[in-house]
N, C-alpha and C positions, 0 to 999 in steps of 0.2 A: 605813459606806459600802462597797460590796462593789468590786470585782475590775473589774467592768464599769463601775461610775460611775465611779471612780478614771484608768480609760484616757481617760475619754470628758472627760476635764479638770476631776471635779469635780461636771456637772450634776448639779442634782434633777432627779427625774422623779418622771411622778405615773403609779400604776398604777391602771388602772381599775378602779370601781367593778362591783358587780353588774349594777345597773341598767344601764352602757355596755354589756355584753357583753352583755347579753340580745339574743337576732333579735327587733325587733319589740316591743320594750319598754322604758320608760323616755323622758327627755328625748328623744334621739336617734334616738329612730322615725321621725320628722317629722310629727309631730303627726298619725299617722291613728289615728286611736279605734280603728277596727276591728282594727287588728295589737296589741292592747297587749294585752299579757299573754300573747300567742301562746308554745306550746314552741318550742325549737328545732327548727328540720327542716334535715339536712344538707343540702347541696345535690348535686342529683342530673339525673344526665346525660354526653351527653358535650357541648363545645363550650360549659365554661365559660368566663364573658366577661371579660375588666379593660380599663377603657379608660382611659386619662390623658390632662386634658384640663389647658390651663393658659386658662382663663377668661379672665382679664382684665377682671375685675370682673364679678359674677357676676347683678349686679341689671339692670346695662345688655342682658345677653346673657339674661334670664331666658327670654325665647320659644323661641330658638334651643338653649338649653341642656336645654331640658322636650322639643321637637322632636327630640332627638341619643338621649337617653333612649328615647325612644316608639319610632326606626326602628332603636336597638339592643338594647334591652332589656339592658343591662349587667350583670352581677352586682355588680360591685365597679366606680365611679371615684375615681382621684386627682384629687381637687380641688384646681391650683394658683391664687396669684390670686385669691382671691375676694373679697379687698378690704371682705371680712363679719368683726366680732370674732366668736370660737367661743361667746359667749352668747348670740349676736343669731343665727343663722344658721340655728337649727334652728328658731327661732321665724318668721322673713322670707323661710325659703328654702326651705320642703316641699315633699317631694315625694313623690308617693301611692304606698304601698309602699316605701319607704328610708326607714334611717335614717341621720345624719351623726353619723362621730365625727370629730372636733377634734384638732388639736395642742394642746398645752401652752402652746406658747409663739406668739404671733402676732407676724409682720410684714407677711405680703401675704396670708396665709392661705390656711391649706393644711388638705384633709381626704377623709376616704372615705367615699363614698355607697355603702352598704350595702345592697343586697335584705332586706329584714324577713326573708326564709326560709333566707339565710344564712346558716350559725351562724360565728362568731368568736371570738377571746377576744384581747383587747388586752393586751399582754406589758406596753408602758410607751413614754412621751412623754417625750424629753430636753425639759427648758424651756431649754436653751441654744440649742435648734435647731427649725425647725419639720419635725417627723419626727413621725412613728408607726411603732412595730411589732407585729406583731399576727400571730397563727395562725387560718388559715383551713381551717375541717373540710368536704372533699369526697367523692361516693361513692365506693364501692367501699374506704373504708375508707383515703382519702388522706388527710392535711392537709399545707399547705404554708405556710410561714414568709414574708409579705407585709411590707416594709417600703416607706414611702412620705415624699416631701415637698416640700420648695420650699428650694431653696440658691440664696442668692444669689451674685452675682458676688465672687469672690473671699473667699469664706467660708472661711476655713479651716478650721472647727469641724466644716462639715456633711459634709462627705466620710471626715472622722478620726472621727466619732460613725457614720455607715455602716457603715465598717470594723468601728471595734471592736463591733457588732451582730451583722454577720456573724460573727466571730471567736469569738464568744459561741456559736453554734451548732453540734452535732454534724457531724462530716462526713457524714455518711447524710441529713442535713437537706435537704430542696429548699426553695430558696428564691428568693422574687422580690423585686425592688428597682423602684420605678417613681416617675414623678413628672417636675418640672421643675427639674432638675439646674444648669441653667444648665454645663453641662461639654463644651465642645469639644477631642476629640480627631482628628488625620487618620486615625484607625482608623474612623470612623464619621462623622467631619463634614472640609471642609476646611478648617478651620484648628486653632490648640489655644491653651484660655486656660488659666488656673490651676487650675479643677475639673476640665478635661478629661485635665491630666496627672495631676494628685493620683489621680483613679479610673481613670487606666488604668495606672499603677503599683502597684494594688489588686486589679485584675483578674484576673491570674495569679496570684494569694496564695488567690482567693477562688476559680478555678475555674471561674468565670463568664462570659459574656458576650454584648454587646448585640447585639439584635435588631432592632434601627433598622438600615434600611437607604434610606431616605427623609429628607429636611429635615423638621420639625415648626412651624417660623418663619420666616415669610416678611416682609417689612420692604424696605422702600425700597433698602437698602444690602446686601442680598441677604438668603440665606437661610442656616438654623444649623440643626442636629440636638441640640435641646437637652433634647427630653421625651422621656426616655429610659427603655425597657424591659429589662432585665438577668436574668436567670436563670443557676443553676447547673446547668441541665437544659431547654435547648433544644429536645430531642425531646418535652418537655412539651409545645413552643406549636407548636398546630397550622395557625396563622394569625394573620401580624402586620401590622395595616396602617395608613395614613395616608391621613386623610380627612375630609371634614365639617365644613358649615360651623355653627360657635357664635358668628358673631361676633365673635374673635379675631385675633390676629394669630398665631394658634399654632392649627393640624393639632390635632385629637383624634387618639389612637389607640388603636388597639383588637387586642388579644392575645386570641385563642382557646384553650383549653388542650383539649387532653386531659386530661379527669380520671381516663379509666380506663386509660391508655397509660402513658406515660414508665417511669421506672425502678423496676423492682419489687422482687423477688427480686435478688441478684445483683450486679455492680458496674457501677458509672460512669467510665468512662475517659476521662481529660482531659489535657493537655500542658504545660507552662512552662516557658516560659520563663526558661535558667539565664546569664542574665547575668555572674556574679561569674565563669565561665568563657569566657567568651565571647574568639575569637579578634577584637580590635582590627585588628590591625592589619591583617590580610583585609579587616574590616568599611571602613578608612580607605581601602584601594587600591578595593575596588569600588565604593564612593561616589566617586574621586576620577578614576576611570578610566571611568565614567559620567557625569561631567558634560560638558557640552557650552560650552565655554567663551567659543565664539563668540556662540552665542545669547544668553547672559547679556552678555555687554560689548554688545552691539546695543543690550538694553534699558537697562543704564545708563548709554549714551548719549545713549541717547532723553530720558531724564528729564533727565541735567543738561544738556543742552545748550537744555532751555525744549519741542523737538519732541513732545508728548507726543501722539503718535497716536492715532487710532478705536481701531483696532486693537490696539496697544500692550495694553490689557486683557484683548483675546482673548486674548494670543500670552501674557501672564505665567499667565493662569489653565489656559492647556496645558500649560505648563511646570509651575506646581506641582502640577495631575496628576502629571505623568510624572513628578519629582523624589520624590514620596511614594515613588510604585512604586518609584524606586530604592532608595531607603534601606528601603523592606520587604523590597524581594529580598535586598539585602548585610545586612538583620538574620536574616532565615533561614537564609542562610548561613552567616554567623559567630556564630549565637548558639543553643549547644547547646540541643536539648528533652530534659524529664526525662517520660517516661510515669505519669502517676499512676494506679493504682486504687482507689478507694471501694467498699467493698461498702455497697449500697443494701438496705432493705427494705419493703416492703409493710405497710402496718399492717392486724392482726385486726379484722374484727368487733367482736370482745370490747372489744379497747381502746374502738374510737367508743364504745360503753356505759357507761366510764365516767371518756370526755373530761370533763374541767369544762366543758361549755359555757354553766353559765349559774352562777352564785354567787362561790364562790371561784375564781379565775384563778391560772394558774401565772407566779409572779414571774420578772423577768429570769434567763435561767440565765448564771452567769459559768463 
């Protein structure tokens, strides 16, 4: 067992096959005769696409799902949700020109709908989690490191098997994280459950971060920011949006990249967050010297006294606006930044020549 299964508590994982990594070949092509057997062809251009879509059962939404496809022509989707087992799906769920590759492990079913002309190689599928990792070869001689999946509510497994992926990878690495996370932080959404703190205690470790700057899920009892786009290289994405309807009670979204942009030659400069220095007790007076203490005894008076107003709901959800802001402003100020630089680089020609893109794959590196 190596380095990287060992962190990841243990999981098996299954590394892909030939046949999965082939563009356009094998099972996972989606059964179009005509792409099989096809070479790999890098993908080439600028304004490549990733879109993450959390379905919600993929056979009820089949019209609207083929429709999303058609008016965006995607390169790459995370499929969350699809409520299809990974041997049923490629046979009940084709689609012309993609192939699906599968997690390992199914519980609501998670996977990447692949362009036949994308070339990829699948690193490896924890079966403790439903995740994929995989390296994606774009022009100009890019690839970038794509991990994807489906975490459920208070998963503990799936956020600490992220990590240790990332962690796994070179600092020169660009890398994207996409999917439906199920993770609310007030850094991106208004509230915070158990994923949302796990991975944004990750975040600064990893250099990274989200590109959501919209809700994804919208529901009776409001809305969440839970299909979430992450990258360690920002200036990567040239356009990140939320939109379209599949059916869902969950936003598609759609990330643009530059694939002949971002970081080349050179370094990538990023900030973190130095907590174990951090001045407290600053931090405790500007939280404490911001609070407004009238306002708050108003509203829990309101509540025990039975008066529970129209209103009352406005006025708490202004407030925990404004309370966030405070406690980000009193964390910037009492919580040192350490300046990082990464020297970045650009990959040759030569290498793409002679990527594995299609037989032997390169196993998880620990």
């Amino acid at each position: 067992m190596s380095e990287f299964d060992e962190k990841c508590g243990g999981e098996e994982w299954e590394v892909s096959s030939g046949a999965e990594q082939r563009a356009g070949e094998g099972e996972d092509s989606g059964g179009c005769g005509s792409e099989r057997g096809k070479e790999v062809v890098v993908a080439s251009g600028n304004g490549f696409k990733i879109a993450t879509i959390n379905i919600n059962g993929i056979r009820t939404s089949w019209t609207e799902f083929n429709g999303y496809i058609l008016e965006h022509s995607p390169d790459i989707l995370a499929v969350s949700e699809t409520l299809v087992p990974p041997d049923q799906i490629s046979k009940k769920c084709k689609v012309a020109g993609y192939r699906w590759i599968q997690a390992g492990n199914y519980r609501r079913g998670f996977g990447f709908l692949v362009k036949n002309m994308v070339g990829v190689e699948v690193l490896g599928k924890p079966k403790g989690s439903e995740a994929i990792f995989m390296k994606v070869f774009l022009s100009g001689g890019r690839e970038i490191f794509l991990g994807g999946g489906y975490g459920a509510k208070h998963d503990k497994e799936f956020i600490k098997c992220l990590h240790e992926w990332v962690s796994s990878l070179q600092p020169s690495d660009t890398f994207i994280l996409t999917g439906d996370f199920n993770a609310r932080a007030t850094d991106w959404d208004r509230k915070d459950n158990y994923n949302g703190r796990a991975l944004r205690e990750v975040l600064p470790l990893w250099g990274a971060s989200v590109m959501n700057d919209k809700p994804t899920c919208y529901r009776s009892n409001g809305s969440s920011t839970v299909d979430l786009f992450i990258t360690n290289e920002p200036e990567l994405v040239l356009e990140h949006t939320v939109g379209g309807d599949v059916n869902s009670d969950h936003a598609p979204t759609l990330a643009t990249l530059d694939v002949n942009g971002g970081a080349e030659n050179g370094e990538r400069v990023f900030e973190v967050l130095q907590y174990r220095k951090a001045d407290w007790e600053m931090f405790q007076k500007l939280v404490t010297d911001g609070l407004d203490w009238k306002e708050l005894k108003i509203l829990v008076q309101c509540r025990l006294n039975g008066r529970w107003r129209r209103d009352t709901r406005t006025k708490l959800e202004k407030l925990m606006v404004k309370y966030i802001q405070l406690v980000k402003e009193a964390r910037e100020a009492a919580v040192p930044k350490k300046t990082i630089k990464i020297a970045t680089r650009k990959l040759s020609s030569a290498r793409i020549g002679s990527s594995p893109l299609v037989g032997e794959g390169e196993r998880l590196r620990c």
